[in-house]
Backbone as CSV, one residue per row, in Angstrom:
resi,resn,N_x,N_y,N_z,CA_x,CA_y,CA_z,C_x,C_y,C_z
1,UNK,-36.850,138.971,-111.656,-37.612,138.291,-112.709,-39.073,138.731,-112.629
2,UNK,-39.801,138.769,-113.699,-41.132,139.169,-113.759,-42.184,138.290,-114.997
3,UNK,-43.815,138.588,-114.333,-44.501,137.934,-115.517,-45.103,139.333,-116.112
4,UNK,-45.777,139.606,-117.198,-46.654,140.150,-117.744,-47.911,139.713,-118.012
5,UNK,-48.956,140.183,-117.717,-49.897,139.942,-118.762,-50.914,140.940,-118.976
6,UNK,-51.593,140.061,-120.081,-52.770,141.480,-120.931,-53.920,140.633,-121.660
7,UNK,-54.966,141.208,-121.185,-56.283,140.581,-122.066,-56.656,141.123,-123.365
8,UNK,-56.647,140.287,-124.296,-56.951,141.377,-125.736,-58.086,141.129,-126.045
9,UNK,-58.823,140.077,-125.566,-60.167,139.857,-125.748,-60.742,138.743,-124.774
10,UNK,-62.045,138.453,-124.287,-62.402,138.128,-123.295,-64.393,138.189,-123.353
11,UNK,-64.500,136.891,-123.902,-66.038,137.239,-124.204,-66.821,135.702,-124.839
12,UNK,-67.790,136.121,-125.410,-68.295,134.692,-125.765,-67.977,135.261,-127.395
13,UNK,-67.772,136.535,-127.871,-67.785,136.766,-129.166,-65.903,135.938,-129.687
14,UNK,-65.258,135.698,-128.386,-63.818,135.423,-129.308,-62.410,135.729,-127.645
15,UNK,-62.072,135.001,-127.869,-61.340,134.985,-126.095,-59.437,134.634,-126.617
16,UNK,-59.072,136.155,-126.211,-57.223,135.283,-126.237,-56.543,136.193,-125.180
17,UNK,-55.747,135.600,-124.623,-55.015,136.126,-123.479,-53.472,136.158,-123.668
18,UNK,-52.640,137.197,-123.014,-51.266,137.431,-123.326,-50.439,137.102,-122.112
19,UNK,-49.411,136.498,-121.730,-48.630,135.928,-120.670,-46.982,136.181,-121.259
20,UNK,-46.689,137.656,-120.320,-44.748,137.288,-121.235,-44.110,137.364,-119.639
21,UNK,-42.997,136.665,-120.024,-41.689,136.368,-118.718,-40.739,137.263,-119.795
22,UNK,-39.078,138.013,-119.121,-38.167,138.491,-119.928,-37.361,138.012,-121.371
23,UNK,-37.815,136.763,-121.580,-37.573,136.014,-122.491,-38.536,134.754,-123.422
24,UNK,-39.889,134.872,-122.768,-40.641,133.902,-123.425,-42.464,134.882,-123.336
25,UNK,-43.090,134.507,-124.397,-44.276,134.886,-124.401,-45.263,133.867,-125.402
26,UNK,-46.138,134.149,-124.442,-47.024,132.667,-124.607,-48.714,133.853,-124.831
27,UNK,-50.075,133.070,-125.779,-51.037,133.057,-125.674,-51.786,131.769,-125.138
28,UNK,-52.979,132.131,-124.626,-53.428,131.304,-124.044,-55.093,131.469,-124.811
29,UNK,-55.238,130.280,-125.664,-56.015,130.541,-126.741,-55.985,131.930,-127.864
30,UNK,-56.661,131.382,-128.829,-56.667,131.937,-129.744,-57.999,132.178,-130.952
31,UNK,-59.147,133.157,-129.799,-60.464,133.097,-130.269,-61.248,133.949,-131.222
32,UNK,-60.073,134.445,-131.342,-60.328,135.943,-132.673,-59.760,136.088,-133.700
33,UNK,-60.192,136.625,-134.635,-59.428,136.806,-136.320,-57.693,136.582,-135.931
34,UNK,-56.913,135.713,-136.748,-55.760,136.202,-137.026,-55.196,138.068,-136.846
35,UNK,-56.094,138.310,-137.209,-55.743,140.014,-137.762,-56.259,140.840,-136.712
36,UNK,-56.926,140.309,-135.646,-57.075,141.341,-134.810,-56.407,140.948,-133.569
37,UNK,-55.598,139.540,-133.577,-55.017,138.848,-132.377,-53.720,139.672,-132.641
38,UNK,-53.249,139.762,-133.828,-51.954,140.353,-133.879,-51.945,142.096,-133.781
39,UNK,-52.636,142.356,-134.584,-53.212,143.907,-134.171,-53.043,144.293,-132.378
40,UNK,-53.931,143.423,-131.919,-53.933,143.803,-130.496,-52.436,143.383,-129.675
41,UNK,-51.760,142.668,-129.828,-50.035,142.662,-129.744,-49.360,143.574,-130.023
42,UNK,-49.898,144.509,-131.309,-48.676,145.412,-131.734,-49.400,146.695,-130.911
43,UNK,-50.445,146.309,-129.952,-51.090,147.893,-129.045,-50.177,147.631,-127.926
44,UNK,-49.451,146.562,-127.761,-48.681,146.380,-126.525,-47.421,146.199,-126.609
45,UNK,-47.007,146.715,-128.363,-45.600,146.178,-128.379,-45.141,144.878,-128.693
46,UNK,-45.939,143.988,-128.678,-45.085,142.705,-129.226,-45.877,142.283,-131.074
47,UNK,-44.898,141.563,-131.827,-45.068,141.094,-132.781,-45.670,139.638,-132.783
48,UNK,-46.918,139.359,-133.363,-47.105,138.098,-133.163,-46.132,136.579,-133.841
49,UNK,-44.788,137.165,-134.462,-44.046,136.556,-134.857,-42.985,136.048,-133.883
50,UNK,-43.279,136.640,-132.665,-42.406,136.331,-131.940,-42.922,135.579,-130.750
51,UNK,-44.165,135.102,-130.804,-45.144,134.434,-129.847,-44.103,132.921,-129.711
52,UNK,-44.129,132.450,-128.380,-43.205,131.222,-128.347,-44.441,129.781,-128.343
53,UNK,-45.784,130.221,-128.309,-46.547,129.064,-128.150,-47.869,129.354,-127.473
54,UNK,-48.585,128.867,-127.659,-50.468,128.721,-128.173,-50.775,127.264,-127.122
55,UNK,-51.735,127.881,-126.022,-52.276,127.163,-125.040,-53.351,127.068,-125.639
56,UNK,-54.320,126.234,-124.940,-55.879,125.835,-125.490,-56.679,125.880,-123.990
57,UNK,-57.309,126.692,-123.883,-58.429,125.832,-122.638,-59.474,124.822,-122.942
58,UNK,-60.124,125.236,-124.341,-60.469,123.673,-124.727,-61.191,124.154,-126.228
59,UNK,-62.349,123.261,-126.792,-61.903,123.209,-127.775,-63.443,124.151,-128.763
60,UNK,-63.741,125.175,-128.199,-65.540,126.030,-128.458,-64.542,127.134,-129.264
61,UNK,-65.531,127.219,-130.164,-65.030,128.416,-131.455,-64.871,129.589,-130.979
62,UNK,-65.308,130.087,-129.639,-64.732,131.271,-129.784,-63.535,131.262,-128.461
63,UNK,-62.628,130.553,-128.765,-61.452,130.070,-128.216,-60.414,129.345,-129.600
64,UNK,-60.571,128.953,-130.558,-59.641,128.791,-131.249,-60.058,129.105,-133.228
65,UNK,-61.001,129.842,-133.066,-60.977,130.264,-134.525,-60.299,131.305,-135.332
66,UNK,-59.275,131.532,-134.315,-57.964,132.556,-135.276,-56.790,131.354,-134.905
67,UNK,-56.824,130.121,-134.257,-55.649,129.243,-134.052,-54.906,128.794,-135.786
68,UNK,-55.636,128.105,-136.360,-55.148,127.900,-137.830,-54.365,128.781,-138.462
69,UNK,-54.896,129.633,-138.676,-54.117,131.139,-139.799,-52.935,131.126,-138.585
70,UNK,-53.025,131.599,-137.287,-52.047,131.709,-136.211,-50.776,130.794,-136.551
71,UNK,-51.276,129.625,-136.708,-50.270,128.957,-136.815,-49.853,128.725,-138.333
72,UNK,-50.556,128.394,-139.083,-50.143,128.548,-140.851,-49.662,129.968,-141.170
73,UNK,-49.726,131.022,-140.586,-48.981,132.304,-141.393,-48.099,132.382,-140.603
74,UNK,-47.316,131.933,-138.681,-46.368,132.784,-138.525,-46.023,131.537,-137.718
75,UNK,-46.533,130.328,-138.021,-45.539,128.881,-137.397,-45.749,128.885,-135.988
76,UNK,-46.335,129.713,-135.346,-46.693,129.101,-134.071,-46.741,128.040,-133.163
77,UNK,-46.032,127.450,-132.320,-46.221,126.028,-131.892,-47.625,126.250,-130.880
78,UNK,-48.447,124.985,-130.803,-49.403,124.923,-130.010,-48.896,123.431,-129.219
79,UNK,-49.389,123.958,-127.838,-49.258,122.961,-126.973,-51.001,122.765,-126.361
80,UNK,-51.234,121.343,-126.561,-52.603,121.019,-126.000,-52.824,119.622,-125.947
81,UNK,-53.882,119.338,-125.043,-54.180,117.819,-124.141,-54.536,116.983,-125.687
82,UNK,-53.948,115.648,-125.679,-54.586,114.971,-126.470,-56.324,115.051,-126.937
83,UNK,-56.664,114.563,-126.065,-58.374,114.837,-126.322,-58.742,116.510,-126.836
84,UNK,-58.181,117.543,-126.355,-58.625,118.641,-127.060,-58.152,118.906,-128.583
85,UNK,-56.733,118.041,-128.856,-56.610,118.317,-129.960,-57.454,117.472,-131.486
86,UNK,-57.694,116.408,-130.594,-59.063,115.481,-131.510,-59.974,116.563,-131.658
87,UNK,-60.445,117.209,-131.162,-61.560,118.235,-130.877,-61.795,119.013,-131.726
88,UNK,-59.758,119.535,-132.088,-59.807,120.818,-132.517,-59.490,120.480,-133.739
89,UNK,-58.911,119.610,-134.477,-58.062,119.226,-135.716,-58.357,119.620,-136.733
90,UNK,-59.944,118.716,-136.929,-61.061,119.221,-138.073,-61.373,120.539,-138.101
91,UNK,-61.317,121.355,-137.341,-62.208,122.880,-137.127,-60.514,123.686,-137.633
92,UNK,-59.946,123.317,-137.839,-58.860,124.471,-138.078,-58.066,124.611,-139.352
93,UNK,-58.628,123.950,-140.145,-57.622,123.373,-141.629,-56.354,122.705,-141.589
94,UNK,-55.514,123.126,-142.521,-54.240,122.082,-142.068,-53.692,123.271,-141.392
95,UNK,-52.325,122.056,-140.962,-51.573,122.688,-140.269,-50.282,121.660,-140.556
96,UNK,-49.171,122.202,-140.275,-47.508,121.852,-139.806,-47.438,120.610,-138.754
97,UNK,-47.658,119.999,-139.023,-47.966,118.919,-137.270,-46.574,119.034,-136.751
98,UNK,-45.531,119.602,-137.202,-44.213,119.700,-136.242,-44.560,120.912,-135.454
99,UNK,-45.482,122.227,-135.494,-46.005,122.288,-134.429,-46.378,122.000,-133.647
100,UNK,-46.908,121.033,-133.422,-47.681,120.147,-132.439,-47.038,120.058,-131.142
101,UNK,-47.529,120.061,-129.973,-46.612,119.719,-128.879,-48.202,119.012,-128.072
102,UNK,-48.205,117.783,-127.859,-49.945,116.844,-127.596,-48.806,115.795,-126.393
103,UNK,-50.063,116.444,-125.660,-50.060,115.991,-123.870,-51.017,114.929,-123.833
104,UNK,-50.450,113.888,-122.816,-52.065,113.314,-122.272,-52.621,114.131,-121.384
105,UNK,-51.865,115.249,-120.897,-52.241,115.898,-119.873,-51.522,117.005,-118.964
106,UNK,-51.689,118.054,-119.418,-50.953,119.368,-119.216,-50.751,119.666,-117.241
107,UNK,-49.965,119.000,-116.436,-50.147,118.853,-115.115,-48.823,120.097,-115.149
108,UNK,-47.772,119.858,-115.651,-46.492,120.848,-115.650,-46.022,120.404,-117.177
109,UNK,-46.186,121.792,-117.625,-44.466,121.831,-118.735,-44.006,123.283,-118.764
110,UNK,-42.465,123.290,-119.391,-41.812,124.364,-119.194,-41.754,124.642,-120.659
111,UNK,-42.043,126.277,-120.665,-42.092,126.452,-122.338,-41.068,127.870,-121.832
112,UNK,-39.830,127.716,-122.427,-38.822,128.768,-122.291,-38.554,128.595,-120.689
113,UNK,-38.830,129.836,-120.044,-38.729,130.529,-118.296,-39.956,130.259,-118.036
114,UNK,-41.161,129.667,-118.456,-42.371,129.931,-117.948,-42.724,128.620,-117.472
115,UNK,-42.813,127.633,-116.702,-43.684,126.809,-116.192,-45.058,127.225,-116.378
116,UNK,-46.048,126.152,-117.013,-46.915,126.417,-117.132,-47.605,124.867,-116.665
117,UNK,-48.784,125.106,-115.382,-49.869,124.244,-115.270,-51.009,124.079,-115.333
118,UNK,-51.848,123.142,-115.934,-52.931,123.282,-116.197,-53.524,122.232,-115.274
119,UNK,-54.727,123.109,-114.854,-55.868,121.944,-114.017,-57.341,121.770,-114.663
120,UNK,-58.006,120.660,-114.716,-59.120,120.160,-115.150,-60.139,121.173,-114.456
121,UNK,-60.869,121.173,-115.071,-62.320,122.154,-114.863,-63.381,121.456,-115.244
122,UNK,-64.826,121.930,-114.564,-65.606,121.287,-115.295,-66.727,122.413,-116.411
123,UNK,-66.610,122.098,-117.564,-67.439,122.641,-118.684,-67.529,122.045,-119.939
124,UNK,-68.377,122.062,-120.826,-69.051,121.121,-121.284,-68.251,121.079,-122.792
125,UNK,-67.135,120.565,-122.336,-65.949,120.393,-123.429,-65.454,119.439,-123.291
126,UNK,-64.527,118.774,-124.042,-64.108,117.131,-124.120,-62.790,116.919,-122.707
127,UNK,-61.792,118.049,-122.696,-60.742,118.274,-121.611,-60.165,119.495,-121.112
128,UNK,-61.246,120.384,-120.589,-61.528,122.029,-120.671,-60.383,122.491,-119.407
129,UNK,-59.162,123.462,-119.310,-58.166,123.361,-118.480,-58.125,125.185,-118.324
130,UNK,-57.836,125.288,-116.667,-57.614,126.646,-116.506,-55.822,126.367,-116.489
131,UNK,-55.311,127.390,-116.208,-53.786,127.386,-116.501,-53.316,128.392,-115.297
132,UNK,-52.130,127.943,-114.759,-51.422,128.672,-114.077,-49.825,128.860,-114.859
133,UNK,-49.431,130.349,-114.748,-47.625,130.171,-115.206,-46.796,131.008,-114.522
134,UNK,-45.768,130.601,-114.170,-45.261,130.696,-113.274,-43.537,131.246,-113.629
135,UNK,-42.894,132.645,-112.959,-41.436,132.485,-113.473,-40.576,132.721,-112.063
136,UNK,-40.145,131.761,-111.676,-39.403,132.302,-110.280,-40.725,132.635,-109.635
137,UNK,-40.893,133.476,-108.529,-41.355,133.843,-107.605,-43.107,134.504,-108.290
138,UNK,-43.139,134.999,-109.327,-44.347,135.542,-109.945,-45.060,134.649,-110.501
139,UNK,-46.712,134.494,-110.585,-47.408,133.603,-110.864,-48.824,133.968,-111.416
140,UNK,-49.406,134.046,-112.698,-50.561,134.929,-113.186,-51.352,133.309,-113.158
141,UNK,-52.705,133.201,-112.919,-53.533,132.470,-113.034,-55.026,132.450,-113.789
142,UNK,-55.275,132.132,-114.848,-56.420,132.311,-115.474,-57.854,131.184,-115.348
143,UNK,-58.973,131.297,-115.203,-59.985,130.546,-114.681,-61.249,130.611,-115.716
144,UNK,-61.220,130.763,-116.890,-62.580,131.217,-117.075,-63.663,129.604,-118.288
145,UNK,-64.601,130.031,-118.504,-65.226,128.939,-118.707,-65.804,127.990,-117.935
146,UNK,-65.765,128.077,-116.745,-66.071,126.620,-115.771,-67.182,127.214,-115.259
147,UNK,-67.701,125.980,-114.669,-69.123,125.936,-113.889,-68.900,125.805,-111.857
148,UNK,-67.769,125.363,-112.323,-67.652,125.032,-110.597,-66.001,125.111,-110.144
149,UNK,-65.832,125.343,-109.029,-64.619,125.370,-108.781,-64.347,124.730,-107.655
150,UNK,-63.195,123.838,-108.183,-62.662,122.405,-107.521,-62.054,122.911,-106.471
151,UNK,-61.291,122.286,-105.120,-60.274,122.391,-104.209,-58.774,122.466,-105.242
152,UNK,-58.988,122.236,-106.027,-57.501,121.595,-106.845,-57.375,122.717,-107.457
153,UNK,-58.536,123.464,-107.967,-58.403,125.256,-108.428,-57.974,125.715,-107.524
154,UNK,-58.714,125.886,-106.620,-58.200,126.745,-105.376,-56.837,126.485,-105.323
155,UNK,-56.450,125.605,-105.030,-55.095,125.208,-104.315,-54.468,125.852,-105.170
156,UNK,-54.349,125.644,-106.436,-53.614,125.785,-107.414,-53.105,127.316,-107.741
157,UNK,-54.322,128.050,-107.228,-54.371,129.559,-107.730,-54.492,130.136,-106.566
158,UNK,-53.830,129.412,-105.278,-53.835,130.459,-103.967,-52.430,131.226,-103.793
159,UNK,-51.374,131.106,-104.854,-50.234,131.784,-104.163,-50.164,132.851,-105.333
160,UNK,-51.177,132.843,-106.277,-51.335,133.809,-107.764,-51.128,135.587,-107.423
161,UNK,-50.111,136.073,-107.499,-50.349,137.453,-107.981,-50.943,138.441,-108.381
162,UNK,-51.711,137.283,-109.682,-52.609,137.809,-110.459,-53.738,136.540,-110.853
163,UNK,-54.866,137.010,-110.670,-56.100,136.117,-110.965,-56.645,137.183,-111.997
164,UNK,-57.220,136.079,-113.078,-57.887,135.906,-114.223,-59.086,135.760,-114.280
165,UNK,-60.326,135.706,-113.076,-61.583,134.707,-113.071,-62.707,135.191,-113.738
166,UNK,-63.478,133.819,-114.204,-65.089,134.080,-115.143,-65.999,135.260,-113.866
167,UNK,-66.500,135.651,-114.571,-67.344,136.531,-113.920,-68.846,136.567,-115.071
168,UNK,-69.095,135.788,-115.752,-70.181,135.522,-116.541,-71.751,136.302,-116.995
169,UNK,-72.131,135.866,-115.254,-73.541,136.559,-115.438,-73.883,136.916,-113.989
170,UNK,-75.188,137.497,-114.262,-75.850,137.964,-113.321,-77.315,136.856,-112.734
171,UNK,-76.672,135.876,-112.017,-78.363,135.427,-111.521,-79.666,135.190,-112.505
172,UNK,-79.809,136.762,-111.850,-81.484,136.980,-112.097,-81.215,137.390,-113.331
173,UNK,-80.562,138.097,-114.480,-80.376,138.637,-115.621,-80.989,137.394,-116.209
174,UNK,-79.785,136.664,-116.226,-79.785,135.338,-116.840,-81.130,134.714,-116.904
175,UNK,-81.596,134.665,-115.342,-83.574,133.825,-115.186,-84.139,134.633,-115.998
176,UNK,-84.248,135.768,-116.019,-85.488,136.628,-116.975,-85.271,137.082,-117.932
177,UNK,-84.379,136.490,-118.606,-83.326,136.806,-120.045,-84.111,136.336,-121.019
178,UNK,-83.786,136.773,-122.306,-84.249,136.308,-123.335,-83.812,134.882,-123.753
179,UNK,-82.857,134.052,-123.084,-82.316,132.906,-123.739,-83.333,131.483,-123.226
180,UNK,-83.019,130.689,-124.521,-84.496,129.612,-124.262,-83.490,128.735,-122.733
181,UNK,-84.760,127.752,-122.178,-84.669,127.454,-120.994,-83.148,126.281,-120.927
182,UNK,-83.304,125.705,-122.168,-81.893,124.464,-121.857,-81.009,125.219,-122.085
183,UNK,-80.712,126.749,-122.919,-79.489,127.773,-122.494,-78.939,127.994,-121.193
184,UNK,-80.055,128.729,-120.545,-80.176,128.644,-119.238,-79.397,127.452,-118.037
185,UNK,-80.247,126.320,-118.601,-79.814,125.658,-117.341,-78.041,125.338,-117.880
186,UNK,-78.217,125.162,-118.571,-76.536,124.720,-119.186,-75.654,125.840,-118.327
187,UNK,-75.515,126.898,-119.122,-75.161,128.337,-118.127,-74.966,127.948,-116.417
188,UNK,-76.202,128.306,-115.841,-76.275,127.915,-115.147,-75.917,126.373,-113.610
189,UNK,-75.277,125.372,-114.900,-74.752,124.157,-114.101,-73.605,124.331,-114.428
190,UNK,-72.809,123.311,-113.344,-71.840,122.822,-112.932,-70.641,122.930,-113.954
191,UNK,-71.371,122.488,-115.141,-70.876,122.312,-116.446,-70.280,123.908,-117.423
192,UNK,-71.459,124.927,-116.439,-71.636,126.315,-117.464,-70.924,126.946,-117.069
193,UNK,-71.205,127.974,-116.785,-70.490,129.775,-116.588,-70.505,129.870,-115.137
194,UNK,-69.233,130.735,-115.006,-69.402,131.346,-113.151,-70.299,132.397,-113.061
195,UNK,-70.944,132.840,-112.001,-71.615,134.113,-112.141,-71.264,135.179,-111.776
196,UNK,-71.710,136.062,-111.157,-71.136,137.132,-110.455,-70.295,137.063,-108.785
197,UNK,-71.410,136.309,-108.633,-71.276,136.109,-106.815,-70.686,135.070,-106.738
198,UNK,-70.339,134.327,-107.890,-69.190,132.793,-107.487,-68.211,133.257,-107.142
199,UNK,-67.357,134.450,-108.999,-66.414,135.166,-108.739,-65.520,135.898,-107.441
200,UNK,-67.152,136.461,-106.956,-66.733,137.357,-105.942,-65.967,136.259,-104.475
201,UNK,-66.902,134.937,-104.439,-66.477,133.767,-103.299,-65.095,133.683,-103.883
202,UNK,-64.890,132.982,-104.814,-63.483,132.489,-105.208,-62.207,133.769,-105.144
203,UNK,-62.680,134.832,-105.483,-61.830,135.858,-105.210,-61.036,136.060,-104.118
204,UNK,-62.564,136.128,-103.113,-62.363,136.015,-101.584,-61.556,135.189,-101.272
205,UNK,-61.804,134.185,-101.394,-61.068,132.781,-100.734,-59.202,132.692,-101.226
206,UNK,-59.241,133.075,-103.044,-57.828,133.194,-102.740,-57.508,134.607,-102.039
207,UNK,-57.783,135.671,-102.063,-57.073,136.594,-101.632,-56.435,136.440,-100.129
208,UNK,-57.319,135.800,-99.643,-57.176,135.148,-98.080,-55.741,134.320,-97.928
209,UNK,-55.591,133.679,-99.179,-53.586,133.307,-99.018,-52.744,134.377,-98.553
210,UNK,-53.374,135.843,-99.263,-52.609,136.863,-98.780,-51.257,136.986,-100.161
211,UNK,-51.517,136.571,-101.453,-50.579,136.715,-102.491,-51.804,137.917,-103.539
212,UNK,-52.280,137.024,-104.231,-53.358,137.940,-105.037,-53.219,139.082,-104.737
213,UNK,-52.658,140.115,-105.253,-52.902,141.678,-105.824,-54.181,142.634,-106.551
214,UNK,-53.493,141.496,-107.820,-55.030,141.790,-108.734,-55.715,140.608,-109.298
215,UNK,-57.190,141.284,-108.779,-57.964,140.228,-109.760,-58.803,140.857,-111.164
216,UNK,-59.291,140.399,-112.111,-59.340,140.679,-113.535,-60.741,139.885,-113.836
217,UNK,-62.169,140.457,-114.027,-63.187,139.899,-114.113,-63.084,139.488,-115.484
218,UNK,-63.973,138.279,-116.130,-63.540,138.214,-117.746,-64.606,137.304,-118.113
219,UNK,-64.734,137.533,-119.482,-65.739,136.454,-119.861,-67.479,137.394,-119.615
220,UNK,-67.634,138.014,-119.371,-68.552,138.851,-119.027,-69.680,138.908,-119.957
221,UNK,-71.260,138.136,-119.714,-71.923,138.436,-121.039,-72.736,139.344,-121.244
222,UNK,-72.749,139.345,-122.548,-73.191,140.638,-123.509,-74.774,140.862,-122.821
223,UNK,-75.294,139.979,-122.877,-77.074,139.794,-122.776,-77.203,139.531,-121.189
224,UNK,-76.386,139.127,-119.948,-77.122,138.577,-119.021,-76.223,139.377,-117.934
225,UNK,-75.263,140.147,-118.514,-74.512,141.202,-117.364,-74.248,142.404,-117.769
226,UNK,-73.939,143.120,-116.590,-73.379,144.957,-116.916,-71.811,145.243,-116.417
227,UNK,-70.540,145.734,-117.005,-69.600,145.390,-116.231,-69.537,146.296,-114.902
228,UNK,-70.242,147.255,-114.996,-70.161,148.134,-113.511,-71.357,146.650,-112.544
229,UNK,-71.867,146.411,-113.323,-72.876,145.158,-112.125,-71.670,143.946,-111.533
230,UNK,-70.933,144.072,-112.830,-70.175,142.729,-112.055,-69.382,143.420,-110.880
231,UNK,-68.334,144.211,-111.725,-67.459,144.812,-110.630,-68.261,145.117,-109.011
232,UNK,-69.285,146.147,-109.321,-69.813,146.484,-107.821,-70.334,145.321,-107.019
233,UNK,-71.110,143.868,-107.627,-70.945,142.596,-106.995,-69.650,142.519,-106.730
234,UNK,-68.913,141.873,-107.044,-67.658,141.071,-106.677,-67.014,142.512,-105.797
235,UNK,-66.738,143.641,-106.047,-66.729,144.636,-104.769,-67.283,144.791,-103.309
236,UNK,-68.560,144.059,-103.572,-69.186,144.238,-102.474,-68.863,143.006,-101.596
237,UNK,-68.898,141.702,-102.130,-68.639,140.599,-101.265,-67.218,140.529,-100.752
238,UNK,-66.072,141.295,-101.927,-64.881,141.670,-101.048,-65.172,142.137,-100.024
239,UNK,-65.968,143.339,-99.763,-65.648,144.830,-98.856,-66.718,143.901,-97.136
240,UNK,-67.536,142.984,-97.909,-67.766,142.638,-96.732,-66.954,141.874,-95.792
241,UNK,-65.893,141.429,-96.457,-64.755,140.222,-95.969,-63.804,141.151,-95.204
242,UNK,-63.532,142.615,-95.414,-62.974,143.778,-94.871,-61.617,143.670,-95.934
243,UNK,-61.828,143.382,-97.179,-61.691,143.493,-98.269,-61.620,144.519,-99.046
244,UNK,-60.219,145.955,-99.227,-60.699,146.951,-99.643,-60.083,147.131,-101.078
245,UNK,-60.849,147.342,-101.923,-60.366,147.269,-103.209,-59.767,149.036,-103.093
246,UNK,-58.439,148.905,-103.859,-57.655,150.133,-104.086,-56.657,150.310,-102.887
247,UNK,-56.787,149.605,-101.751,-55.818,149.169,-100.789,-55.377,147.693,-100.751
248,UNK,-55.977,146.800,-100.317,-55.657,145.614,-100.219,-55.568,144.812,-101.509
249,UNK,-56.334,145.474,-102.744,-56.321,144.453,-103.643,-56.810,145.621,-104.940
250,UNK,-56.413,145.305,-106.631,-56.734,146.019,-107.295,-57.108,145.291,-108.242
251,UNK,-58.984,145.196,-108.688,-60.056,144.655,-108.864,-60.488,145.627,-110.608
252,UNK,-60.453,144.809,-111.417,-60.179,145.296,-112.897,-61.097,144.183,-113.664
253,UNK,-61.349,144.549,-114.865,-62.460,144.227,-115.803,-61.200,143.651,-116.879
254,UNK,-61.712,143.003,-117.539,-61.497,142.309,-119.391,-62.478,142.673,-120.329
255,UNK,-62.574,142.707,-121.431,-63.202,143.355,-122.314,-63.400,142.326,-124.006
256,UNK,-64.886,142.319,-124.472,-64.560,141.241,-125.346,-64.324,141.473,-126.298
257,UNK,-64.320,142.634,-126.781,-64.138,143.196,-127.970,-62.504,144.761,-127.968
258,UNK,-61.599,144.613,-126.653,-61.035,145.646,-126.928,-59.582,144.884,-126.184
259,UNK,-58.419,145.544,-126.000,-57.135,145.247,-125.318,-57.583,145.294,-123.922
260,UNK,-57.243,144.851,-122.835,-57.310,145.179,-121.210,-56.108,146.169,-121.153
261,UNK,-55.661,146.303,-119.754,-54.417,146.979,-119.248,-53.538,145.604,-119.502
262,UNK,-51.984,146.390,-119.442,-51.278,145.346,-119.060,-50.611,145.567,-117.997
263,UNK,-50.368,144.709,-117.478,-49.985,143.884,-115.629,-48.596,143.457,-115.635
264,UNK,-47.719,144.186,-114.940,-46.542,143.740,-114.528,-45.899,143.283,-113.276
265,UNK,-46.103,142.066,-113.187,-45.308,141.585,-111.651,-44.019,141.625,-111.824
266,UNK,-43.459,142.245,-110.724,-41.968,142.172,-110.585,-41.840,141.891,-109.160
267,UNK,-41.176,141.245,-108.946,-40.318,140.529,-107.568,-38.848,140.369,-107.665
């Protein structure tokens, strides 16, 4: 049995992610045109008509402003936390409500072969959730948007295959950036973005389970990072851990405007 996955976009301009098992395939948001979410499916072979269901991490426009058309042109079911779907209702036009699949709270559900769990994060959204999914023995984990990372992340994403994590900004970019100061601190807290050197800790720490293969930087911004800056950070705090990327672990970028690679676990 195996998972797949593939980033088709990954950014503050528009964020959707691809997750398939041999029989079920899932997105995990839906932050870009209708027309370029499906476009970027047919670069990997799948039809977006055949998508089994639409995750939410929470509820900021460039995470669900291709969700509507998604679901009004090809019936899509969406599964999401009560409170995010208050969030999202108004912002998307109508919709089919027999799509609907509304949680108080996404802890485990099974959509096809895929177990999928979601854990609370903190960012400055009404019920903002990273996601783990799981088929048999393979397990892809995605993290991005948060400001801080819980024990309950960790835990959650220490036996992962494959990690997903924010990799945001750069520090000092960010301090001497053009963005006004309450940008900044927002970014910057608990509430905001990971940075470079969070990434690189949290990386560390799961790889140390000894599952993690690959990790996948994402979310990367336009104005306050470089992706060779992120990568060679989060490289370096590996390599000091005796951490060797291209042996022990294979350390890859997301992109906000293009397809990623796609990732095949097999066990």
């Amino acid at each position: 049995m195996s998972l797949s996955f593939c980033s088709l976009a990954s950014g503050s301009s528009g964020n959707c992610q691809y997750v398939e098992s041999e029989t079920t395939r899932l997105l995990v948001d839906a932050g870009m045109s209708g027309k370029y979410i499906k476009n970027s499916l047919e670069t990997i072979n799948v039809k977006v008509e055949t998508i089994n269901g639409i995750l939410l991490t929470h509820e900021h426009a460039d995470h669900i402003s291709g969700l509507g058309v998604l679901m009004r042109k090809f019936k899509l079911p969406l599964y999401v936390t009560e409170k995010t779907w208050e969030a999202v209702k108004l912002k998307i036009g109508e919709i089919d409500e027999t799509l609907l699949n509304i949680y108080d709270k996404i802890d485990e559900i099974v959509i096809g072969d895929i177990t999928v769990r979601g854990t609370r994060i903190t960012h400055d959204a009404v019920d903002p959730l990273c996601y783990t999914f799981k088929n048999n023995d393979s397990k892809v984990g995605i993290a991005t948007d948060l400001g801080a990372i819980s024990d309950d992340v960790i835990n959650e994403f220490k036996d992962c295959d494959l990690l997903m994590i924010e990799s945001n900004h750069d520090i000092e970019m960010l301090k001497i950036g053009p963005y006004p100061l309450y940008l900044k601190r927002r970014i910057l807290s608990e509430h905001g973005h990971l940075s470079n050197e969070d990434a690189g800790y949290i990386a560390k720490e799961i790889i140390k389970h000894g599952m993690a293969k690959n990790i996948l930087l994402a979310h990367l911004s336009k104005e306050n990072n470089f992706p060779d800056l992120a990568y060679e950070t989060v490289r370096g705090i590996l390599e000091m851990d005796q951490i060797i990327i291209g042996k022990d672990i294979n350390l890859d970028l997301t992109y906000r405007d293009k397809v990623g690679k796609l990732y095949r676990i097999v066990k």
